[in-house]
C-alpha positions as CSV (number, residue, x, y, z in Angstrom):
1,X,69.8,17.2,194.4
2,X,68.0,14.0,196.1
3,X,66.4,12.8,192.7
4,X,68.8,9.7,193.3
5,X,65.3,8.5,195.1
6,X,62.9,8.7,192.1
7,X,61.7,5.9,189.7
8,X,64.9,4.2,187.3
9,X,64.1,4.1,183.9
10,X,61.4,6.8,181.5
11,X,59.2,3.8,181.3
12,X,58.6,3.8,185.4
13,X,58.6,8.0,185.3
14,X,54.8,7.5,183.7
15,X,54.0,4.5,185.6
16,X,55.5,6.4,188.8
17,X,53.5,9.7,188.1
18,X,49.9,9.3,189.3
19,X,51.9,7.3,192.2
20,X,52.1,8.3,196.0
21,X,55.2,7.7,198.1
22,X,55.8,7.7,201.7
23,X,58.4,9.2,203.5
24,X,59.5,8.0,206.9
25,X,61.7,10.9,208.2
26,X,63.6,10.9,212.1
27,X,65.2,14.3,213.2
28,X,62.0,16.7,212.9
29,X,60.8,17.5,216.4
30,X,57.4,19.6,217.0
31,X,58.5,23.3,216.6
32,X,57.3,26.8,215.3
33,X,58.9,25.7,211.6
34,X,56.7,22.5,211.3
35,X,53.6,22.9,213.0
36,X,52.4,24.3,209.9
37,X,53.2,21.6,208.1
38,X,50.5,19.3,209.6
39,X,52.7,16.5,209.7
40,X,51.8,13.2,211.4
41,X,54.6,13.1,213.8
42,X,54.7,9.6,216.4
43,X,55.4,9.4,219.5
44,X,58.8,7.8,218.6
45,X,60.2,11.2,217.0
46,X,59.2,9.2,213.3
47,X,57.4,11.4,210.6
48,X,55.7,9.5,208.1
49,X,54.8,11.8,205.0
50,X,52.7,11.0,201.6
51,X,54.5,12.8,199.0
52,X,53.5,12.9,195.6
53,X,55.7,11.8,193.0
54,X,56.1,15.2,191.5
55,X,57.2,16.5,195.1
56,X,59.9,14.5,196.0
57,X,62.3,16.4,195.5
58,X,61.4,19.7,196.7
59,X,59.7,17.5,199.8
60,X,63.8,16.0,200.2
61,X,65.2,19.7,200.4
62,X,62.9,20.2,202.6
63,X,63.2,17.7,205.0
64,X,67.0,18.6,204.6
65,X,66.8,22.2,205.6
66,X,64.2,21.2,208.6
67,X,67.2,19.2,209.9
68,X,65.2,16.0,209.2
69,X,66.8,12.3,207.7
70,X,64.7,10.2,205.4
71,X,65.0,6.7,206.9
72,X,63.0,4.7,203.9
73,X,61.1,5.7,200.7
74,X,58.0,3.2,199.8
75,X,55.6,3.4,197.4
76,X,51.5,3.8,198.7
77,X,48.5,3.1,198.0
78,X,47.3,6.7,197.3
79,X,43.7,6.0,198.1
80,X,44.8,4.4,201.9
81,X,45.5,6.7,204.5
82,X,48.1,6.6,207.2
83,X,46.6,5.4,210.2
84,X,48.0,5.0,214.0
85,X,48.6,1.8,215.9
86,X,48.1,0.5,219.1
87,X,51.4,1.7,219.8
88,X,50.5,5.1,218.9
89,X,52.5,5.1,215.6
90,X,51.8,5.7,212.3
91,X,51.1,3.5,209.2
92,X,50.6,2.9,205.8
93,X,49.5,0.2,203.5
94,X,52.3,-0.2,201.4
95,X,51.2,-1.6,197.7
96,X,53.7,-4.4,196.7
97,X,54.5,-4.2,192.9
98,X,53.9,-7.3,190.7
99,X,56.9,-7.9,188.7
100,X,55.4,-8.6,185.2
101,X,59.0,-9.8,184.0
102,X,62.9,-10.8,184.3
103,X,63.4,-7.2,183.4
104,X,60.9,-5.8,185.9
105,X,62.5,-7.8,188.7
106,X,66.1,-6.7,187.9
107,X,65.0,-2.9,187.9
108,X,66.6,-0.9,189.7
109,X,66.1,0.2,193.1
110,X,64.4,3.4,193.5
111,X,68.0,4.8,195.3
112,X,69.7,4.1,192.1
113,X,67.8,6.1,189.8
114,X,69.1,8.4,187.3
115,X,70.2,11.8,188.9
116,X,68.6,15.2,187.5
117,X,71.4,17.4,186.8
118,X,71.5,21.0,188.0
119,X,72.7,23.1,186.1
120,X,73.1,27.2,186.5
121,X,70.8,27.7,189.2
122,X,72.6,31.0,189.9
123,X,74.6,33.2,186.3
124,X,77.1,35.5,186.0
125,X,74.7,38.5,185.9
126,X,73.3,37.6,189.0
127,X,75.1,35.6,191.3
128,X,74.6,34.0,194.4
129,X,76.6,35.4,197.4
130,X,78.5,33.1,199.8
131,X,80.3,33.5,203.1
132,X,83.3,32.1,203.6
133,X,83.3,30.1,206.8
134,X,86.5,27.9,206.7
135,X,90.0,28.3,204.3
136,X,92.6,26.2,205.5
137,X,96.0,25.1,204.0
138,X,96.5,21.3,202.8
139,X,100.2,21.6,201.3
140,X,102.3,20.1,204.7
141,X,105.6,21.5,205.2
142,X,108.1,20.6,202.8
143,X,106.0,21.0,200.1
144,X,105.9,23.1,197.2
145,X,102.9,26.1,196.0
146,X,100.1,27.2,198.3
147,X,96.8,25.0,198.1
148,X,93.7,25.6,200.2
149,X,90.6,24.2,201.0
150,X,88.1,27.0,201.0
151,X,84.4,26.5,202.5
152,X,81.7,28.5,202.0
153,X,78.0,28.3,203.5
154,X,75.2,28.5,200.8
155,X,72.1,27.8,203.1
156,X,71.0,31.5,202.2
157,X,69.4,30.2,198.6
158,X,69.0,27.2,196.5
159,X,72.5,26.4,195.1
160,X,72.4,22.3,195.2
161,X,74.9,20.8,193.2
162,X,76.3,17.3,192.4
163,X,79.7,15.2,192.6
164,X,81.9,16.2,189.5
165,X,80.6,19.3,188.7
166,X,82.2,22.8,189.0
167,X,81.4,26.5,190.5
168,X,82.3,29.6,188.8
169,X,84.1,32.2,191.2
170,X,84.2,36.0,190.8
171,X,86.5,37.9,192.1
172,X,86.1,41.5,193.3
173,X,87.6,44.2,191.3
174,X,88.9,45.4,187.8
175,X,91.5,44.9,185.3
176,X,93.9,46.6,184.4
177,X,91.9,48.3,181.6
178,X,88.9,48.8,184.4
179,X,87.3,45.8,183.5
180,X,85.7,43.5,186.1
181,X,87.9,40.4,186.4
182,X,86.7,37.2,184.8
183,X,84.8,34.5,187.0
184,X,87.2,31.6,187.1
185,X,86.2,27.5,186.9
186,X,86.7,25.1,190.2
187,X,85.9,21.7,190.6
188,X,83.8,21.2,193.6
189,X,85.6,18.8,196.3
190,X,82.3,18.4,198.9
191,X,80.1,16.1,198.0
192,X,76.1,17.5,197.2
193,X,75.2,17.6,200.8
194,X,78.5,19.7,201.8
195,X,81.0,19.0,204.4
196,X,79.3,19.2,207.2
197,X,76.2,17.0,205.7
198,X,73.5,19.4,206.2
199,X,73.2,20.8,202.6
200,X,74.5,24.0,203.7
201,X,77.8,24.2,202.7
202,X,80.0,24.0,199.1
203,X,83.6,23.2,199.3
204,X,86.9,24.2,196.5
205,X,90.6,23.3,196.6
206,X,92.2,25.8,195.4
207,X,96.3,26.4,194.2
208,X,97.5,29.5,193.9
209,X,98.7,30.2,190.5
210,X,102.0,31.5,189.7
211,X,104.3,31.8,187.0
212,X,106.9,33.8,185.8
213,X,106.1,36.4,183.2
214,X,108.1,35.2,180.4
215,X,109.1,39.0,179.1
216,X,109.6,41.1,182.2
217,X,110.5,37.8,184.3
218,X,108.9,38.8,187.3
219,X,106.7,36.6,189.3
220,X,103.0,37.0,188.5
221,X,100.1,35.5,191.1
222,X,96.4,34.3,189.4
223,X,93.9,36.8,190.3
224,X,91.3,34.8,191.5
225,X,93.5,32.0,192.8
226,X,95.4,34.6,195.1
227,X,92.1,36.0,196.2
228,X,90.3,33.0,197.2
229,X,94.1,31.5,198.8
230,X,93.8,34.7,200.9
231,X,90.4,34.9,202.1
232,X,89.1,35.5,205.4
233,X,86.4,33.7,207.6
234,X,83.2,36.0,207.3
235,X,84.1,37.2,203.8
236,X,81.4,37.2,201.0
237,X,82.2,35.9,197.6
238,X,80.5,35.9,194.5
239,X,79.5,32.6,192.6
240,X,77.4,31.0,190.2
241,X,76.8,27.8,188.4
242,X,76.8,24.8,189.1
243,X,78.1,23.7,185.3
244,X,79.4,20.3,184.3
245,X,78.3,16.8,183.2
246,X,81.5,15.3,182.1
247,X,82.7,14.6,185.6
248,X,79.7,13.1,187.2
249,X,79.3,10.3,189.1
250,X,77.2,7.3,188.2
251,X,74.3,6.6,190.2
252,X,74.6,2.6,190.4
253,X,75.9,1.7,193.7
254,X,77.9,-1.2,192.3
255,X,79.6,0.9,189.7
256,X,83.8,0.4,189.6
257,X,85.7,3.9,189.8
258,X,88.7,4.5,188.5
259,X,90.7,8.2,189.6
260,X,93.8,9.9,188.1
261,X,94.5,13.1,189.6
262,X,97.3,15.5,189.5
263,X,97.6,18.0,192.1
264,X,94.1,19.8,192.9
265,X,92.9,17.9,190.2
266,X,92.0,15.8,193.8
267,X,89.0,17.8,193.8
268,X,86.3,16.4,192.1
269,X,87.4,12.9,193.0
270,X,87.3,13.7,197.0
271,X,83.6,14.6,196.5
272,X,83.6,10.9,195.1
273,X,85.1,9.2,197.8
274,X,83.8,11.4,201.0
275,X,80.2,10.4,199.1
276,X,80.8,6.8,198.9
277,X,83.4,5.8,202.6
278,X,82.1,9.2,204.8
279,X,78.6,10.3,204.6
280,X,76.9,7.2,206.0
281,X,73.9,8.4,204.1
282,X,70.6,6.3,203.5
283,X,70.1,7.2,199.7
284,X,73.6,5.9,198.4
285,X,75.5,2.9,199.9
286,X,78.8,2.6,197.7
287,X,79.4,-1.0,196.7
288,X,81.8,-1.2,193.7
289,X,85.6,-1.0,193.9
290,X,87.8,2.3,193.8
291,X,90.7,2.9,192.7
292,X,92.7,6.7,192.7
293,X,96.2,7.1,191.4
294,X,97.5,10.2,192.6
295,X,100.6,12.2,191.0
296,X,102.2,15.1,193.3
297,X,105.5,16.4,193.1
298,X,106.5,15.8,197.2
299,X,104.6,13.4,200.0
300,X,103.8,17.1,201.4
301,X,101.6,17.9,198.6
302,X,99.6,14.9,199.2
303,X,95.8,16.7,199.5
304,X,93.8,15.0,202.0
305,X,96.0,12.5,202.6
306,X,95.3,11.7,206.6
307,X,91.9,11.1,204.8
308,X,92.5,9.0,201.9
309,X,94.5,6.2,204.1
310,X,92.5,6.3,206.7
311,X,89.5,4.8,203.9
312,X,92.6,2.8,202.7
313,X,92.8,1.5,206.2
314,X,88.9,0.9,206.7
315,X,87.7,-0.4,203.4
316,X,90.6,-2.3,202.1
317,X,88.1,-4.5,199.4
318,X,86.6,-1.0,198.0
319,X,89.5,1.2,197.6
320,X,92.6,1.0,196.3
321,X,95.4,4.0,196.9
322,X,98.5,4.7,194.2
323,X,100.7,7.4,194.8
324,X,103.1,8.8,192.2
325,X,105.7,11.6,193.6
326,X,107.6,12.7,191.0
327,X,110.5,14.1,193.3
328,X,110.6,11.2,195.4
329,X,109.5,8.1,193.6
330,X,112.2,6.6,190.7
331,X,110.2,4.6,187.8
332,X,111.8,1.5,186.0
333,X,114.1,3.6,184.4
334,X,115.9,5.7,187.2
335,X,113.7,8.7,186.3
336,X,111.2,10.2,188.1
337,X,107.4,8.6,188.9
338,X,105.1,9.8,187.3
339,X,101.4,8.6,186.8
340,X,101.6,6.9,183.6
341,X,104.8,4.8,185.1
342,X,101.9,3.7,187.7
343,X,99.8,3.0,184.8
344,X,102.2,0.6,183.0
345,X,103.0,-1.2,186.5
346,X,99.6,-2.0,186.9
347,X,98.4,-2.2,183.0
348,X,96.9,-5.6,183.6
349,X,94.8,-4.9,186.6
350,X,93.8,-1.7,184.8
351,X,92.9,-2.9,181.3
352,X,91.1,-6.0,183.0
353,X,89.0,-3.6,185.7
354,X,88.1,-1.5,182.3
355,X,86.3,-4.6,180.9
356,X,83.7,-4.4,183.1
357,X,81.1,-2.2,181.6
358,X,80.3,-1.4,184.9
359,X,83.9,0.4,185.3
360,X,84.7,4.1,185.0
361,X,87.7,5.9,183.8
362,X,88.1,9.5,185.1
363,X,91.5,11.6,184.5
364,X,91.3,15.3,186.5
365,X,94.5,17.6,186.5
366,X,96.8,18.8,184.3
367,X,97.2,18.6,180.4
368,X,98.4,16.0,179.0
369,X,96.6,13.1,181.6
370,X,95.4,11.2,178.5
371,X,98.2,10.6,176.6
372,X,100.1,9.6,180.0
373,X,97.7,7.4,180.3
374,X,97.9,6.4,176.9
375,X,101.3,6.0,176.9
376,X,101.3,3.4,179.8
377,X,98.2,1.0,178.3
378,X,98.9,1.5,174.7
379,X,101.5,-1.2,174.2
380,X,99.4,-3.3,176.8
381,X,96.2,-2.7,174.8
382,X,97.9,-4.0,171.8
383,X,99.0,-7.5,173.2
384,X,95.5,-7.7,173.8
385,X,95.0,-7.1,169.7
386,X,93.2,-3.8,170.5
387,X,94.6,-0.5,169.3
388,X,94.2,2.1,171.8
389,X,92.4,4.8,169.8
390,X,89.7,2.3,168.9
391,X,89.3,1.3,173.0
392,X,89.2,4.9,174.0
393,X,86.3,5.8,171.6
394,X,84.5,2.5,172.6
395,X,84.5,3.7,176.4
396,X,83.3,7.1,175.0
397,X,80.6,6.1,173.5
398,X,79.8,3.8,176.6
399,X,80.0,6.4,179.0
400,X,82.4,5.4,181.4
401,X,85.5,7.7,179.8
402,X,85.7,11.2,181.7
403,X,88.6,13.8,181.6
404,X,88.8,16.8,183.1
405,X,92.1,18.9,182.3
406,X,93.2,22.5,182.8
């Protein structure tokens, strides 16, 4: 969950192994839960802590779940102690690295190395049991379908979990052939440290699905979408995962994030932007540009949207905000706006931001995202003398092309 902090490339991971790192932590005060830890704690309310490389993470969840904030990370001299000062605070003799190299100087900073992936910390057979502490409706009035933002505290075991990835819900009950009802997919919308930024806490938005049977006519409500819509504050709730590495985001701090979203399809792409304009956190200090286009059918079923322009508002030189409301927007043409009309407005800044091999493409929502988008950079792409098939599988292999559609 805080790997973020370990060494940047597999060539530092051996160099990095035998290697000792200390931890300067604020937030820990003397108490029953620490004074076994025999932790060097100044006068100041500073911890300073030698960690081994091959404890940093659990050391960081730690930390975390003592209510503690790592300040800095530095690499020691394993064989020289921490030692007090006059002032009465502690020290260590920090061993400055030697850059053999061009390369070795340009390395990455120890923040901006490559994220370990959890991945089903908690199955199907046995899941881990939330509580729901917080469901709340984000569909204003005037606005079509029932969307919540559901909230549920995990501090009771060790589901940790990163930006883009998904958690499996299962709802209570059978079928109507007495079967237990099938776990259901959701794209995670807090960022890994949770909503309340204590680690404690996993977030979903959630539509509730319905449709009209197409034989009997009448109106038929998801099962799981309706239960988790409906829940109370001090329910339980099944769930297991996380899953997902198509969604994630990159690690490098200077990265350029581009966002299409259709209706919840907002999800994985608030955990982006709460990570990188809200947190305020030590470990990752967003410095690219950002970019979401977002396609809903009424201004009331803008998710989040207080949110989103207030970031607009703040950090006018990192994010960029596009709406496309189908209902209430006209395109060129006198029809209705939808996303790829946004895309072929702004082709040009588009196909020039996906130059950079530093920029990201991401598409969330429903089917059919890609050849929207397709549809409003093909002709665009092929002024260029590029055919748009050949582009696409050129940012695939690259990396930095990741749909998500349901």
């Amino acid at each position: 969950m805080y790997s973020s902090a370990l060494g940047a490339t597999s060539g530092q991971t051996t160099a990095y192994g035998s290697r000792m790192f200390v931890y300067e932590v604020v937030g820990l005060s003397q108490n029953t839960d620490n004074d076994s830890l025999d932790y060097p704690i100044r006068r100041s309310g500073s911890v300073f802590i030698t960690v081994p490389y091959g404890r940093m993470n659990q050391e960081m969840r730690r930390i975390s779940r003592m209510g503690g904030r790592i300040v800095s990370i530095q690499p020691v001299d394993a064989e020289t102690p921490l030692k007090s000062t006059s002032n009465g605070s502690s020290t260590a003799k920090v061993a400055q690295p030697q850059a053999s190299n061009q390369t070795e100087k340009k390395r990455k900073s120890m923040t901006q190395a490559k994220t370990k992936i959890p991945t089903n910390i908690y199955r199907q057979k046995s899941p881990y049991v939330g509580k729901c502490i917080e469901n709340y409706a984000l569909v204003a009035e005037g606005g079509s379908g029932i969307v919540q933002h559901v909230t549920f505290d995990i501090s009771g075991g060790d589901l940790h979990y990163l930006e883009g990835q998904s958690l499996a819900i299962i709802p209570p009950g059978t079928d109507a052939k007495g079967k237990p009802h099938k776990s259901r997919l959701y794209s995670i919308a807090s960022t890994r440290h949770g909503d309340k930024v204590d680690d404690k806490t996993i977030s979903l938005c959630v539509r509730q699905l319905e449709y009209e049977h197409p034989e009997t006519k009448e109106t038929v409500y998801g099962v799981c979408s309706t239960y988790l819509c409906n829940l109370e504050v001090g329910a339980d709730v099944a769930m297991w995962g996380p899953v997902g590495k198509e969604m994630l985001l990159p690690d490098e701090e200077d990265a350029n994030i581009i966002m299409l979203a259709t209706g919840t399809g907002i999800a994985p792409f608030r955990s982006f932007l709460w990570r990188m304009f809200f947190e305020n956190n030590p470990e990752y200090k967003f410095k690219g540009k950002s970019w979401l286009i977002f396609g809903v059918p009424y201004s009331a079923n803008v998710l989040y949207k207080d949110q989103l322009e207030e970031i607009q508002t703040k950090y006018p030189d990192n994010f960029d905000l596009t709406y496309a409301i189908s209902r209430e927007q006209k395109n060129s043409e006198g029809g209705r706006m939808y996303i790829q009309h946004r895309v072929a407005e702004q082709a040009e800044k588009l196909w020039t931001m996906l130059q950079d091999p530093k920029t990201h493409l991401y598409m969330c929502g429903l089917k059919g995202m890609e050849s929207g988008l397709e549809e409003g950079l093909r002709d665009f792409a092929s002024k260029q003398g590029v055919e748009w098939p050949d582009f696409v599988k050129q940012l695939k292999k690259e990396h930095r092309w990741h749909v998500e559609v349901y």
